[in-house]
C-alpha positions, 0 to 999 in steps of 0.5 A: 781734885782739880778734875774730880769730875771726870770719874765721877759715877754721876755727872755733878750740878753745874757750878755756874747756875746751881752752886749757890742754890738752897737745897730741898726742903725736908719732909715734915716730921708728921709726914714721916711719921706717916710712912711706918704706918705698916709696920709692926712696932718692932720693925717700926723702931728700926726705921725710925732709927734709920730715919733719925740717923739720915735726917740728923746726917743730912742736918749736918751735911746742909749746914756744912752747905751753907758755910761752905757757901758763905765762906767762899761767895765772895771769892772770885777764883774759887778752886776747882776742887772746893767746887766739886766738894760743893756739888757732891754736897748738895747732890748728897743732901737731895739724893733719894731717901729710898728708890722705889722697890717694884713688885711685879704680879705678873699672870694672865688674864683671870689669874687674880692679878687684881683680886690680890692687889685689892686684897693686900691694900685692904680695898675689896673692888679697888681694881676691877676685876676680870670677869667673863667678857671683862679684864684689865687693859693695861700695866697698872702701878700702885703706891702709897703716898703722903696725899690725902687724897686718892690719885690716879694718872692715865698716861696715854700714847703720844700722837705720833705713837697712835699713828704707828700703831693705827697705820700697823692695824690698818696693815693687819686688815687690808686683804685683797679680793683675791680670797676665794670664800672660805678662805676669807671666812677663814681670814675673817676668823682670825684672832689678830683681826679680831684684836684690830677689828675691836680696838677701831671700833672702839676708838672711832666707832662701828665701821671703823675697820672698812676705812683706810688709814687716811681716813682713819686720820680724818676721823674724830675719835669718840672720846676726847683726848686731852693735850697732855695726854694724861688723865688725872682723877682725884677721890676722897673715898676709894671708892669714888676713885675706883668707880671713875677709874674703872672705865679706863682699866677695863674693857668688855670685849662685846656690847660696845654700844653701851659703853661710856666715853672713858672706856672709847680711848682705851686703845690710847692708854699706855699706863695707869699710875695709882697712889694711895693716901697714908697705907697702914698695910703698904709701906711708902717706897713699895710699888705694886705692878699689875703686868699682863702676861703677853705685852701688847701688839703696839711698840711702845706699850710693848717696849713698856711691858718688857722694861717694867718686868725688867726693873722689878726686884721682886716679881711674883709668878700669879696662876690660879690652882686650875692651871699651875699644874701645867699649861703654856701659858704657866710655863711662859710666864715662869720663863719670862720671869726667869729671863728678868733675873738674867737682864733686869733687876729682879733678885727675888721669884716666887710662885703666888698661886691664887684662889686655893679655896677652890676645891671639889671635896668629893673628887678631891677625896676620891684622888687624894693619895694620903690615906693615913689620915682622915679628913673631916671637912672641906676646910681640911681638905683645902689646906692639904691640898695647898699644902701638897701644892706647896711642896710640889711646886717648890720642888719644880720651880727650884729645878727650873731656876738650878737650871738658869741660875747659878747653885748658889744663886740668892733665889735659891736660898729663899724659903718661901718660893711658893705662896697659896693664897685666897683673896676670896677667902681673905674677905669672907673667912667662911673656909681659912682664917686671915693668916691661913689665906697668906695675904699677910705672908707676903705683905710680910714679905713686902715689908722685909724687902723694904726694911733691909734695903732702908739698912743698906742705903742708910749705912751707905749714905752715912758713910759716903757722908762722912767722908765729905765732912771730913775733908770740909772740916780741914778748912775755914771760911779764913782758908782754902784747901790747904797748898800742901800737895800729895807726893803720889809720884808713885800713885799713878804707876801703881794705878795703870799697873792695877788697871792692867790687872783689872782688864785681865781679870775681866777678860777671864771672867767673860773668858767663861761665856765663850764655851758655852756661847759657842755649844750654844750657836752649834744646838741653835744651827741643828735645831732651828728648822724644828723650833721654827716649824712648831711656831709656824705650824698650828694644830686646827691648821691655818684657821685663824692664824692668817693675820696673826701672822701678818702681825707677826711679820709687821713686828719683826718677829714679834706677836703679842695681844692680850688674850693669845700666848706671846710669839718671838720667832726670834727668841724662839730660835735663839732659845738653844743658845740661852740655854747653854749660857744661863747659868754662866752668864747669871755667874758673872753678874751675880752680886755676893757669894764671889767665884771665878767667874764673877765681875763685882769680886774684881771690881772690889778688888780693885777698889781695895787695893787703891784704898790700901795704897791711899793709906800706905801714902798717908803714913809714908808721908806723914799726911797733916791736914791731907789726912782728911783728903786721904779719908775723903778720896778713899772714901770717893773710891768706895763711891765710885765703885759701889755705883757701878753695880747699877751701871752693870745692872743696866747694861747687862739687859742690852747684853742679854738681848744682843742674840734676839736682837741680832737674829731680828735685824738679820730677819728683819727683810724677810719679815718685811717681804712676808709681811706684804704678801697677800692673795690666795694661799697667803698664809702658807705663802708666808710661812715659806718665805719666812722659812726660806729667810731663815735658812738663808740667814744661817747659812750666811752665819746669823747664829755666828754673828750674834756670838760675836755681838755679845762678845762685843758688847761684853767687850764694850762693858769692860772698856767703859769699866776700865776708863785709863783717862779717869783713874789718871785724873784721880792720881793728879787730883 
């Protein structure tokens, strides 16, 4: 056990500062009670079992603590081992009860994001909501707590993250006297300086757009900016906290004089944390996310937008009944969506469509294909409709995801993968009833999510606890770890030989992207020219396209605001490539059903074949007090392993992106030269040495070098899987 440490999934508490240090305090009785608010009694038993059974572990784990400490505080040398014991203890008794489970609401501008929330927390205007000239200004996160109070946080940019933003706005503005008239009507036009135009002027006032970035950075912003930057506000009453909230998650896009000082540092803020007192409808662990459909033009906020996707379980597609019939926008964000099952950690899709009361009866009746049954009222109607919305919708969103994702993909199986829902109709029942606007549906949803990784994670704290408990117990405060040693001369052989095992297994498994990464590379090197020409060219031609653009060339490829459609030249021309290896690559990833193409099976694999050896040794050799080691290094395997799912979980996101990002790097000078063009016929300018760039790139093998750096970084995921040196330091142990 000497040099447990070193395989270890989770680096331990150092020994010098922290070994003798009290753990946390436990929440109070009455706190916890607190969290089953939301749920139903029967499901309310079930999590106080649960509780019960981790509180009473956790009991047991800090007095095993506390002796282990008094037995071994006035030794001088103590053992390597007993002090990796200790701080597996104390990590174990301050782990988490339960991470957060992220629920992302991701939709455009004026789908209902915000309407929903509201309504599923039982707090009607909570969030403002979109109106005409209004919209939500930023990724806002809601919770529930054991506060009393209402509490929001406004995490604004950094200084330094302003200043490039600000630099990259002033870029985006700056044009020559070059322009003949139209055209500079044309440049003046554009949606991208729309966007700069606005948010200057927002921060620093009219007039704000004329000066350069120097001047800019002498300018005193209109509203004041705190050090931290982080606004915290506090509320007794929802309303309170929404009335102080609402400048700075809104903004009118005209009539700016008007505005308040909190709406002038708009452009500053990155994110906006909310956490509400003691729910009776949100349980406590659960976090919903209200996310833009598009990012943001600024690095950070953008960066923010892509990783908050990426780390919900759950993301709920939001489109209202007038545009889930088709559209761009719609179809961007399923793709968006579907991407985040592929990278991130979202296990769980589903189609929320929003403000079904919405229905014109008369037209409806005139199109409507069903004539065996009569309608008799505008209620009728509305729940047919949704009903027919349902079944179509389910139809074609399980299409799409068969087409990404593995047949026996978890996602697949679920039997709700569409919602029709009406927060509207939710607050004033004049149409449907509470149960038939389905917002009780999906907080059903919420809580079962909830319930079932409670289960999971207790069963495995229990077990993982028990296996610690029971090697302290082969010992006393009057003795150490007990000098009889394991014969495991064989041990470290039958390991190397499992570890050779394991990297070919490994090898065949990521042997399966190949193929299909390869078709990829050769429709990418077909396809690009046309690809990249539908990005480039627009309908109503160059008309307010010149320095969206500009901006596109300033971000490396990338263009994203909060009114237009996301645009990645980049993913755009590697589109053909993943389209080829979706399916595969969600193959080896996938968690549960095993197959030959799946990763975890042979991780598992190899976990039990090691447990079963661990087990033929202890009987061999007739193991005394080492039977409990035995327990507890069988069981530290199990520990080990079972964490690296999350590790792969994290570095598959850098894998899937290795294509865009190679691509980007590649594309990066040519973007770079784009990006300074300015004069007459910039535009068209543009577009040819963005075109020239990119054919230049191909012919010098760009799609082929971003096949070899995903194959790399697959290459890097089984070398940090397979550490030769750590599973040696378990067999001398």
């Amino acid at each position: 056990m000497a040099e447990m440490e070193d395989f270890v999934g989770q680096e331990p508490h150092p020994v010098d500062d922290d070994l003798f240090r009290e753990p946390m305090k436990k929440r109070r009785r009455s706190d916890r009670d607190q969290r089953f608010r939301a749920f139903p009694s029967a499901e309310q038993s079930a999590l106080k079992e649960y509780e019960k059974l981790e509180s009473r572990t956790r009991r047991v784990l800090s007095n095993t603590y506390q002796k282990l400490i008094q037995c071994v505080f006035l030794d001088d040398s103590i053992p390597n081992g007993i002090k990796y014991l200790i701080n597996r203890l104390l990590a174990l008794i301050e782990k988490p009860a339960l991470d957060p489970i992220y629920i992302g609401l991701f939709g455009s501008t004026g789908a209902g994001k915000s309407s929903l929330i509201n309504a599923i927390i039982q707090q009607a205007m909570f969030l403002p909501v979109s109106g005409e000239s209004i919209c939500t200004s930023c990724i806002v996160q809601v919770s529930s707590g054991c506060c009393e109070q209402y509490e929001a946080k406004i995490h604004l940019l950094s200084d330094q993250e302003w200043k490039e933003e600000l630099k990259n706005l002033t870029k985006l503005l700056h044009r020559t006297e070059e322009l003949g008239r139209e055209e500079a009507d044309v440049w003046d036009g554009d949606d991208a300086v729309e966007e700069a135009i606005w948010k200057l002027q927002m921060f620093y006032g009219k007039g704000a757009e004329r000066k350069n970035y120097e001047e800019l950075l002498r300018a005193k912003p209109k509203g004041k900016i705190p050090a931290s930057r982080v606004i915290t506000l506090k509320a007794e009453e929802a309303g309170e906290l929404s009335v102080k909230l609402d400048p700075y998650i809104r903004t009118k896009r005209r009539d700016w004089d008007g505005e308040s000082a909190e709406t002038h540092i708009w452009p500053l803020i990155k994110h906006v944390e909310v956490i509400l007192p003691k729910s009776q409808l949100i349980p406590e662990g659960v976090v919903l996310v209200d996310i833009p459909g598009t990012g943001d033009f600024n690095s950070k906020r953008d960066e923010m937008w892509k990783k908050t996707i990426d780390k919900c379980s759950v993301i709920w597609v939001i489109s209202d009944i007038e545009r889930v019939s088709g559209g761009r926008a719609h179809e961007d964000l399923l793709n968006e969506s579907i991407r985040a099952c592929q990278r991130g950690f979202c296990k769980d899709i589903a189609l929320v469509v929003t403000k079904t009361d919405k229905l014109h009866l008369q037209e409806y009746l005139r199109e409507r294909k069903v004539e065996n049954q009569a309608i008799q009222s505008q209620r009728e109607a509305v729940l047919e409709r949704n009903e027919m919305i349902k079944l179509q919708r389910n139809r074609i969103l399980k299409e799409k995801l068969k087409r990404k994702l593995p047949a026996d993909a978890k996602v697949l199986e679920a039997s709700d993968l569409v919602y029709t829902v009406s927060a509207q109709e939710y607050w004033r029942q004049a149409l449907l009833t509470e149960e038939e606007t389905e917002i009780p549906k999906l907080r059903e949803h919420i809580r079962k999510r909830l319930l079932d990784k409670k289960r999971k994670l207790v069963t495995k704290y229990v077990t993982e606890a028990f296996g610690l408990l029971l090697l302290t117990d082969s010992f006393n405060c009057t003795e150490h770890l007990p000098n009889e040693h394991l014969h495991v001369s064989g041990l470290r052989r039958f390991v190397e030989e499992k570890i050779q095992l394991l990297e070919k297994a490994i090898d065949q498994c990521f042997a399966h992207i190949a193929q299909p990464l390869q078709e990829g590379v050769r429709n990418a090197r077909t396809s690009y020219r046309r690809i990249l020409g539908a990005c480039l060219v627009r309908s109503r031609g160059n008309q307010g396209f010149h320095q969206t653009l500009k901006a596109v060339c300033l971000k490396n490829g990338i263009y994203a605001s909060r009114t237009l459609a996301r645009i990645d030249l980049n993913e755009a021309i590697t589109q053909p490539i993943y389209d080829q290896i979706d399916p595969v690559f969600a193959g080896i990833f996938r968690v549960g059903t095993p197959s030959g193409s799946a990763l975890m099976p042979h991780i598992d694999a190899f976990k039990h074949s090691l447990q079963e050896k661990m087990t033929e040794i202890g009987i061999r050799n007739g193991w005394k007090y080492d039977s409990y080691k035995k327990s507890f290094l069988i069981q530290e395997i199990s520990a080990i392993l079972g964490g690296l799912e999350e590790h792969i979980l994290r570095k598959k996101r850098r894998i899937y992106e290795s294509l865009t990002s190679s691509v980007q790097n590649d594309l990066k000078p040519c973007y770079e030269e784009a990006g300074q063009i300015t004069g007459k016929k910039a535009c068209e300018r543009m577009k040819d040495v963005i075109r020239r760039g990119v054919d230049r790139q191909v012919a010098e093998g760009m799609f082929e070098r971003a096949q070899e750096r995903m194959q790399h970084q697959f290459q890097q995921l089984k070398t940090s899987k397979v550490n030769t040196r750590r599973w040696k330091s378990y067999t001398e142990a």
